[in-house]
N, C-alpha and C positions, 0 to 999 in steps of 0.2 A: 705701340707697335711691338710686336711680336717678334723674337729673334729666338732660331732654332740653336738646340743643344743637341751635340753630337757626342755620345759615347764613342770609342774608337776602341780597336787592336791594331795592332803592329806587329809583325812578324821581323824578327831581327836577324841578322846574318850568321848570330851562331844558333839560330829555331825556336832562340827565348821569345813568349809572348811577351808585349808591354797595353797594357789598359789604360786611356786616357779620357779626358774632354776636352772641348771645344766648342768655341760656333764657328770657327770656319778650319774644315778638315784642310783642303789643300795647303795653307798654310802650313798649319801646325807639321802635318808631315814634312814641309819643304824644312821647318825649322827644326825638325827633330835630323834629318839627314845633312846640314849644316853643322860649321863649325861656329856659327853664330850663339851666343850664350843664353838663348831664347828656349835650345832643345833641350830635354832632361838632361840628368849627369849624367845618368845610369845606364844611357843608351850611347852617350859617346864613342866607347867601344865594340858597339854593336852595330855600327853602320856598312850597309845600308841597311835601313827599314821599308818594309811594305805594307801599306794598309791591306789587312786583310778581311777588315772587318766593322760593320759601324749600323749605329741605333740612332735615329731624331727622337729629340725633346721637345717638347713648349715651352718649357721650365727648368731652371739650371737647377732646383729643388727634385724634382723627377730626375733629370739624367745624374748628378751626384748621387744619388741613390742606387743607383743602376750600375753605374760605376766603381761606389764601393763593392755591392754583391759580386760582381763578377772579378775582383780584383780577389775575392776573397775564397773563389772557386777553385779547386784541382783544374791543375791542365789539362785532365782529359775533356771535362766537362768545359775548358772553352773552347777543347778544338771541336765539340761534337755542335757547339754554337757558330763557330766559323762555317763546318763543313755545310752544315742548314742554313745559312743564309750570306753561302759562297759566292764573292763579287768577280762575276767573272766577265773578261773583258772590261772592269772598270778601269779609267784614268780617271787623275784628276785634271 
């Protein structure tokens, strides 16, 4: 069986981006916007966050991949990735 991998961004409350993964986004965001010890550290003081952004995998080999690259990018270059493939009107 097949279980999708989601790269993610996160737009935080002071406009810092945060790059993650996952298989299941809703989650993870509910747990990054929690006081629960599940969310990063790093974003603690960053809440709230909003997904602003996100990639499927087949393979947690492929999205780690993708993950790192883009972790490793100038913020301009992830916001001109955000603006191109802007969720709008998404919930989760």
């Amino acid at each position: 069986m097949n279980k999708d991998w989601f790269v993610y961004i996160l737009e935080c409350k002071d406009q810092s981006l945060y790059t993650g993964i996952t298989t299941n986004l809703k989650r993870r965001v509910i747990e990054h916007n929690t006081d629960n010890k599940k969310g990063a550290k790093s974003l603690r003081g960053k809440r709230p966050v909003k997904l602003v952004y996100y990639e499927s995998f087949d393979t947690i080999i492929k999205a780690a991949s993708r993950e790192k690259a883009i972790k490793n990018w100038k913020r301009i270059n992830k916001l001109k990735l955000i603006n191109k493939g802007r969720l709008k009107g998404f919930t989760l």
